[in-house]
N, C-alpha and C positions, 0 to 999 in steps of 0.2 A: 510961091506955090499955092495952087487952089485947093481948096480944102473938097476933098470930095462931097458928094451928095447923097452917098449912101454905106452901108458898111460892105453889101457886093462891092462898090467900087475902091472902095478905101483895100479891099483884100484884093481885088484886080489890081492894083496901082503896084501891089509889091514885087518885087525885083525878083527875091528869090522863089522859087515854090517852095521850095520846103517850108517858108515862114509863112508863104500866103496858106499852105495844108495847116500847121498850128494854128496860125491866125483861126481861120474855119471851123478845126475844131474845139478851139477855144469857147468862140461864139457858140457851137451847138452845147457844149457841158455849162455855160454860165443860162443857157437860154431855158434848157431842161429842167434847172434848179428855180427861176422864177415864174411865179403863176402869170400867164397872162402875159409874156414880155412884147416889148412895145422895143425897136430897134433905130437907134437915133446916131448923127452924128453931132457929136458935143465936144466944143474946142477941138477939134480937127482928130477927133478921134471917134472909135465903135463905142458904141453904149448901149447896154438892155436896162431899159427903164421900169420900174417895178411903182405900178401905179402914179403916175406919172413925173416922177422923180427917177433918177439916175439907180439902180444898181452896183452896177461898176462899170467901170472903164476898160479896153484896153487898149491897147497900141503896139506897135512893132515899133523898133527904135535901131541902133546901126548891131549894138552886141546883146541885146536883149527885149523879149516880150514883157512889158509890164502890165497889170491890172492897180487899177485906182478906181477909188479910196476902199482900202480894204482898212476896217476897224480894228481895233484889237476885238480878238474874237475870243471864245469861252477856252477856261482854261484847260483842257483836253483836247482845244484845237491847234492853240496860238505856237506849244511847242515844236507843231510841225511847221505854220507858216514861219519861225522865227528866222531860219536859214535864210530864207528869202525878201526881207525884210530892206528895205533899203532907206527909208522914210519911214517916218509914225504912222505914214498910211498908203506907201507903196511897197507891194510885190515885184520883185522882178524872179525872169525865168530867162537864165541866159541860153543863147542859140546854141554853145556846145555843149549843151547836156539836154538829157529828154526831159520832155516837161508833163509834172506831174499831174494829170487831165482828172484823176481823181480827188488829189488836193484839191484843185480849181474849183470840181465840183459841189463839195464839201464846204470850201470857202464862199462860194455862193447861196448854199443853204444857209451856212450860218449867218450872212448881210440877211434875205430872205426874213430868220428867226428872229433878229433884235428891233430889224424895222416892224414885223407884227408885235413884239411883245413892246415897242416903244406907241405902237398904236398908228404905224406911219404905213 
């Protein structure tokens, strides 16, 4: 499989619409949350890049949307990401439940917060 060349295509590429609609607006709530994002495809997946390093990731995958690398995040956030938790530093958001666009958005402020206060 060719990895696509952009994240329109990578969200064109998907089978179902309802994932390529999350996909979309997944991308518009992580996009919002970073100043200045810069939209890349990295290891065969969407990326909003925050000064020009990575942000997060996402992907679509057969039973779930995940985002990478999500930190452990401050501790007034982390007990809501901890559900979704799959990895020390993946979220997943499986396809039969609705996904929380506000978490997401939240969760991207706070990568956003630790890369300013880390100086990055």
């Amino acid at each position: 499989m060719v990895a696509p060349e952009s994240i329109d295509a990578y969200i064109a590429a998907c089978a179902d619409p309802e994932v390529a609609k999350r996909l979309q607006r997944i991308r518009e709530t992580i996009a919002a949350e970073v100043p200045d994002p810069e939209e890349k495809i990295r290891y065969g997946m969407p990326a909003i890049m925050l000064g020009g390093r990575y942000a997060l990731h996402f992907a679509a995958w057969k039973k779930h949307i995940g985002l990478y690398p999500v930190p452990t995040l401050p501790a007034v956030l982390e007990p809501e990401v901890a559900p979704f938790r799959r990895e020390k530093d993946s979220v997943v958001f499986p396809h039969r439940e609705p996904i929380p666009y506000e978490l997401i958005g939240r969760i991207a402020a706070g990568v956003v917060a630790q890369r300013r206060a880390a100086g990055n």
